[in-house]
C-alpha positions as a Markdown table, in Angstrom:
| # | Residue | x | y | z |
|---|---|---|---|---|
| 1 | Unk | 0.0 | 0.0 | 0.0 |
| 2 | Unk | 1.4 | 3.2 | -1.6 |
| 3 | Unk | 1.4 | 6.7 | 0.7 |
| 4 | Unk | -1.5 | 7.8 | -1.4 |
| 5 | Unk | -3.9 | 4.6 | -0.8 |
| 6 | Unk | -2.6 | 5.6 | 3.1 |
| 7 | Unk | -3.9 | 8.8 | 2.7 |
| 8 | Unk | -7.2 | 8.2 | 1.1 |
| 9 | Unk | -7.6 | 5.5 | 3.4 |
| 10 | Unk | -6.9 | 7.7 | 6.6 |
| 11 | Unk | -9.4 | 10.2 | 4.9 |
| 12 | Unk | -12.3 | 7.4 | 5.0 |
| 13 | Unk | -11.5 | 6.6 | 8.2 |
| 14 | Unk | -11.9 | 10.1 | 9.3 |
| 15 | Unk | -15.1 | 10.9 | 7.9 |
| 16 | Unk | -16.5 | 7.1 | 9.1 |
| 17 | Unk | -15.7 | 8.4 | 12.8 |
| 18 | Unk | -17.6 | 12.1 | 12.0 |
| 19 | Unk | -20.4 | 10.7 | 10.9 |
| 20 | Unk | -20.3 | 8.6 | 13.8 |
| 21 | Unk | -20.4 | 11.0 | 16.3 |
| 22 | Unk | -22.4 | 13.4 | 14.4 |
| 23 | Unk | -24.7 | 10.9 | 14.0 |
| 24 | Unk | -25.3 | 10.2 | 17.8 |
| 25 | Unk | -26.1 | 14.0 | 18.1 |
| 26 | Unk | -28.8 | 13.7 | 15.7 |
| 27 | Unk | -30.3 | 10.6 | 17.4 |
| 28 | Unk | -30.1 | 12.4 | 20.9 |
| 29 | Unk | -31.9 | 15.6 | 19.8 |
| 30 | Unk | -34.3 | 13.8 | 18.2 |
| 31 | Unk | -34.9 | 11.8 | 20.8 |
| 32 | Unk | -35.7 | 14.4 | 23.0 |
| 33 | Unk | -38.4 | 16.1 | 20.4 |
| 34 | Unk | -40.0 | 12.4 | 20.1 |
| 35 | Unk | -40.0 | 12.4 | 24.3 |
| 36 | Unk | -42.1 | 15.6 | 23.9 |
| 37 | Unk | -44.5 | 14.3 | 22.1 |
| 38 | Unk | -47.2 | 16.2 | 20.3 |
| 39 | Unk | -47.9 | 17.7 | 16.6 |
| 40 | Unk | -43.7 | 18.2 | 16.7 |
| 41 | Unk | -43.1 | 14.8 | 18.0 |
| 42 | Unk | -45.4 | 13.0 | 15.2 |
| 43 | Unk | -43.9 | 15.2 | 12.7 |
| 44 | Unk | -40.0 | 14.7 | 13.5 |
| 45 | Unk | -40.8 | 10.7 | 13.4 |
| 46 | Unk | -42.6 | 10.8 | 10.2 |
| 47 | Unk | -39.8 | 12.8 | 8.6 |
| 48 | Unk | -36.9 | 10.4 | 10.1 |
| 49 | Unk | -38.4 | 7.7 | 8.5 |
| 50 | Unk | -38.9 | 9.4 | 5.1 |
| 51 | Unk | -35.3 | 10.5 | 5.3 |
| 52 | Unk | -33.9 | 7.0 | 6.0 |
| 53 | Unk | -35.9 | 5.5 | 3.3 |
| 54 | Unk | -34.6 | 8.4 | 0.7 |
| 55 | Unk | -31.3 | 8.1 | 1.8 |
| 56 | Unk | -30.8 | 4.6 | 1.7 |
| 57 | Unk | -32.0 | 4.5 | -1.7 |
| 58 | Unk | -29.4 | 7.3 | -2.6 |
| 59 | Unk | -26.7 | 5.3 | -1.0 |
| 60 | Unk | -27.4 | 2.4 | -3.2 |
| 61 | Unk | -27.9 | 3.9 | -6.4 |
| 62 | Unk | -24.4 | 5.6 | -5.9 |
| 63 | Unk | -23.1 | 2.2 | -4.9 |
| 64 | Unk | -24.5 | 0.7 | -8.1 |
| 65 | Unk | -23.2 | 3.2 | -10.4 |
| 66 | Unk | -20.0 | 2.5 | -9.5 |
| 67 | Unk | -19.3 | 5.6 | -6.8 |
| 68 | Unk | -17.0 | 4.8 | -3.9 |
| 69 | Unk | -17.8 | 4.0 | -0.5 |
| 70 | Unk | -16.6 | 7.4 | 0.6 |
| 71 | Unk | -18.8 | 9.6 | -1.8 |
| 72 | Unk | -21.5 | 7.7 | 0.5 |
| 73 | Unk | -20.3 | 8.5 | 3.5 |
| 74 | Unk | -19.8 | 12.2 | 2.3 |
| 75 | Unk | -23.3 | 12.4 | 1.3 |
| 76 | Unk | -24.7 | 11.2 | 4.7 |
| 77 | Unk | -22.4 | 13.5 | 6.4 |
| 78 | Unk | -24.3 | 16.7 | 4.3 |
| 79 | Unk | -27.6 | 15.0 | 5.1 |
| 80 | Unk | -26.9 | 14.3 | 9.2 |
| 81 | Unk | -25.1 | 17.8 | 9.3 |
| 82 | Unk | -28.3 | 19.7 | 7.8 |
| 83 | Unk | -30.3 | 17.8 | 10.5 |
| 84 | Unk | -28.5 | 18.8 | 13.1 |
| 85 | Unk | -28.2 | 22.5 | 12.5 |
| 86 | Unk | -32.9 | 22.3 | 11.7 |
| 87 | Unk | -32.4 | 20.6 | 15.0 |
| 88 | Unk | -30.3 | 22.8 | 16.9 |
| 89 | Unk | -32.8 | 25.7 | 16.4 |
């Protein structure tokens, strides 16, 4: 394994463990707007399924066009990122 295999290795690695943690503070603030409850509650469940359906589907169809395991993790980094900033409000 050349440097540059290293590198772009290292750089999967890296974004594996972001979207790791980034996704655990998505889960926990939606967690707490499900414990709520209500209109808000109802609404933030039916979107987090809609979302994981959609973005499943995204993931494979780049996966069977040929993209790379990282461009999917990239894309679900964008997509759990703008969750957490609607969230954060």
């Amino acid at each position: 394994m050349g440097p540059r295999s290293f590198n772009q290795w290292f750089k999967f690695a890296m974004d594996m463990n972001a979207l790791a943690l980034e996704a655990q503070q998505v889960i926990a603030m939606r967690m707490m707007k499900l414990s709520v409850g209500g209109p808000k509650g109802a609404k933030e469940a039916r979107r987090m399924l809609s979302e994981k359906v959609v973005a499943a589907s995204e993931a494979g169809m780049k996966l069977a066009t040929g993209r790379s395991g990282h461009s999917v993790v990239k894309h679900y980094r964008r997509k759990v990122r703008a969750n957490r900033r609607r969230l954060a409000k």
